[in-house]
C-alpha positions as CSV (number, residue, x, y, z in Angstrom):
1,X,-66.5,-10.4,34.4
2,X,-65.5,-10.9,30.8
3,X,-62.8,-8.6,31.4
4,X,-61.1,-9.8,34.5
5,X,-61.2,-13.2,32.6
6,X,-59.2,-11.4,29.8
7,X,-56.8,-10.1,32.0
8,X,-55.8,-13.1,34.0
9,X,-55.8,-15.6,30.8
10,X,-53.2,-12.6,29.3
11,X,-51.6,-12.7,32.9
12,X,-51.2,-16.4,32.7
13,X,-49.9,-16.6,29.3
14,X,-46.9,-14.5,30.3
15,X,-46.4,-16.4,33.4
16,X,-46.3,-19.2,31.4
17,X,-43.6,-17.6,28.9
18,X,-41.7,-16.8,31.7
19,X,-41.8,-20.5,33.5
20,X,-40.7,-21.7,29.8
21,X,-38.2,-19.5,29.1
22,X,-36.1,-20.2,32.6
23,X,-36.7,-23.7,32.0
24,X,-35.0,-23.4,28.2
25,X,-32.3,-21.4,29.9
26,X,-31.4,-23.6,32.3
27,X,-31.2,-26.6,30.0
28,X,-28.9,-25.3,27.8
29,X,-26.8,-23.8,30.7
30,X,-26.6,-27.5,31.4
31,X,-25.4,-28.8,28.1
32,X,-21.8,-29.2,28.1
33,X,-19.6,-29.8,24.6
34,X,-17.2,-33.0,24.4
35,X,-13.8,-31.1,25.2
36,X,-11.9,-33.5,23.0
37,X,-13.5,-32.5,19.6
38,X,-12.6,-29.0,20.1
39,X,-9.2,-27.6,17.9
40,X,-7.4,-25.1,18.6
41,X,-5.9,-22.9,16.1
42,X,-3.0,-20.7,16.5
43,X,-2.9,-18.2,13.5
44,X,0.2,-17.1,13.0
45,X,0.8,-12.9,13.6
46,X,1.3,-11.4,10.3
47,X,4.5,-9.2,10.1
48,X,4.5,-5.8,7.7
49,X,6.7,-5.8,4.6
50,X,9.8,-4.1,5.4
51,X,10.5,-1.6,4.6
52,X,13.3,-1.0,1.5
53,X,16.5,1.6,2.8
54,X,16.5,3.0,-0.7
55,X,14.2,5.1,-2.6
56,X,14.5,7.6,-5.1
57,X,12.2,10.2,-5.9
58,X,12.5,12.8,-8.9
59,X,11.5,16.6,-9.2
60,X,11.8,16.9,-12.9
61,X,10.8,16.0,-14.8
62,X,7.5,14.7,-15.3
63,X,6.4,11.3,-16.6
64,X,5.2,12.0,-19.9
65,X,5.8,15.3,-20.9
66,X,6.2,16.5,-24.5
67,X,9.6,19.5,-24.7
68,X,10.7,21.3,-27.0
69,X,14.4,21.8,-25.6
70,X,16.8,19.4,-26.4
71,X,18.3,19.3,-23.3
72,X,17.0,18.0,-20.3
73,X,17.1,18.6,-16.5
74,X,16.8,15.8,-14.2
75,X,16.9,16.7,-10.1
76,X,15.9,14.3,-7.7
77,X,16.5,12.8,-3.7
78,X,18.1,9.7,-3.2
79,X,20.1,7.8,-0.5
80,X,23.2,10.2,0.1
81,X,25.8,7.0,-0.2
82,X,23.9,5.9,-3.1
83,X,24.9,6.2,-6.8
84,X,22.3,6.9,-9.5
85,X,22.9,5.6,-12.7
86,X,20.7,6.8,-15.8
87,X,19.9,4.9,-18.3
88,X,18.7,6.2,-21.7
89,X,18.0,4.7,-25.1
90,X,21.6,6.7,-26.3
91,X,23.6,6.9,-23.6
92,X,24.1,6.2,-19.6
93,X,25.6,7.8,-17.0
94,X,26.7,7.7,-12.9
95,X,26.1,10.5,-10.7
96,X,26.9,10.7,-6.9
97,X,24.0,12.8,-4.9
98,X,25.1,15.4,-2.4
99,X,25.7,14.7,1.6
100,X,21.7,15.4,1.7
101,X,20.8,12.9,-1.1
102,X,20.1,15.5,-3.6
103,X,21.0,15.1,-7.3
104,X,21.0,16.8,-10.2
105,X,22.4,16.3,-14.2
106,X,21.4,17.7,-17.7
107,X,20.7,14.9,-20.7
108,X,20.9,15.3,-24.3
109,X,17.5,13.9,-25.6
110,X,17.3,12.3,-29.1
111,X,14.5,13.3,-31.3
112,X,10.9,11.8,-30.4
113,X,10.0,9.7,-27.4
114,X,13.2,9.1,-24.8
115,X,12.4,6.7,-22.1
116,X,14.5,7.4,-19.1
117,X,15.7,5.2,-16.7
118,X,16.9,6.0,-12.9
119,X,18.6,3.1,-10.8
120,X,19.5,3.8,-7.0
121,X,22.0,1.8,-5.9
122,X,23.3,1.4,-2.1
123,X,26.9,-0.1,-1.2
124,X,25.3,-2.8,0.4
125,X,23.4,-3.6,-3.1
126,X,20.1,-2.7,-2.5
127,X,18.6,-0.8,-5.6
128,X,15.2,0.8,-7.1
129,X,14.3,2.2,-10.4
130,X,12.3,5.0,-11.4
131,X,11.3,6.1,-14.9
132,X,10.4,8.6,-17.0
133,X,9.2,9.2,-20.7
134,X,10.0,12.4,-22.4
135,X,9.3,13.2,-26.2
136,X,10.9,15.9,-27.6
137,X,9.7,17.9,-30.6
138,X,9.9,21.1,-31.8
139,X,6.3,20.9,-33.2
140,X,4.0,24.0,-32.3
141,X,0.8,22.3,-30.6
């Protein structure tokens, strides 16, 4: 007997849970928000950087290298109708690449640290820099 009672009153509670629970459901399914409060916000679409047309890119030399010739190679890609201009602390110069963009010149480095300087330049004005730092020594290491 004890146990039938225990089974009903646990039968009963979940009846009960269930009764309240549609009733909660169906209240707030009722509730409706005051359309006039509500703002709408439009974000705007965010657009990607464009790309630049020019770049440059070197093969040698390396940033921060330590030589012990005093002349230098310097090879790169660029823009083919671009014109690289290199700027050192002694000297600059102009080169034109070749019909694929490749370039290539020799330098004459002062003694020490030589901080090189590579501008790209397009007709229609449109330019980037690269640069370099190159010691030469003729100290054994």
């Amino acid at each position: 007997m004890k146990q039938e009672r225990v089974i009903l009153a646990f039968i009963a509670v979940l009846i009960g849970l269930l009764v309240a629970g549609l009733a909660f459901y169906f209240y707030q399914s009722t509730k409706t928000l005051p359309g006039s409060n509500q703002i709408i916000l439009n974000a705007p679409t965010p657009t990607p950087t464009p790309r630049p047309t020019v770049y440059i890119s070197l093969n040698k030399p390396n940033d921060e290298i330590i030589v012990t010739n005093k002349t230098l190679i310097i090879s790169g890609k660029t823009n083919p109708n671009a014109t690289i201009i290199i700027y050192t602390s002694s000297d600059q110069e102009a080169i034109q690449p070749s019909a694929q963009g490749d370039f290539s010149t020799t330098l004459i480095l002062d003694s020490g640290e030589n901080l090189i300087k590579l501008m790209s330049i397009l007709p229609s004005g449109e330019t980037t820099t690269i640069q370099r730092t190159v010691t030469y020594s003729t100290e054994d290491f």
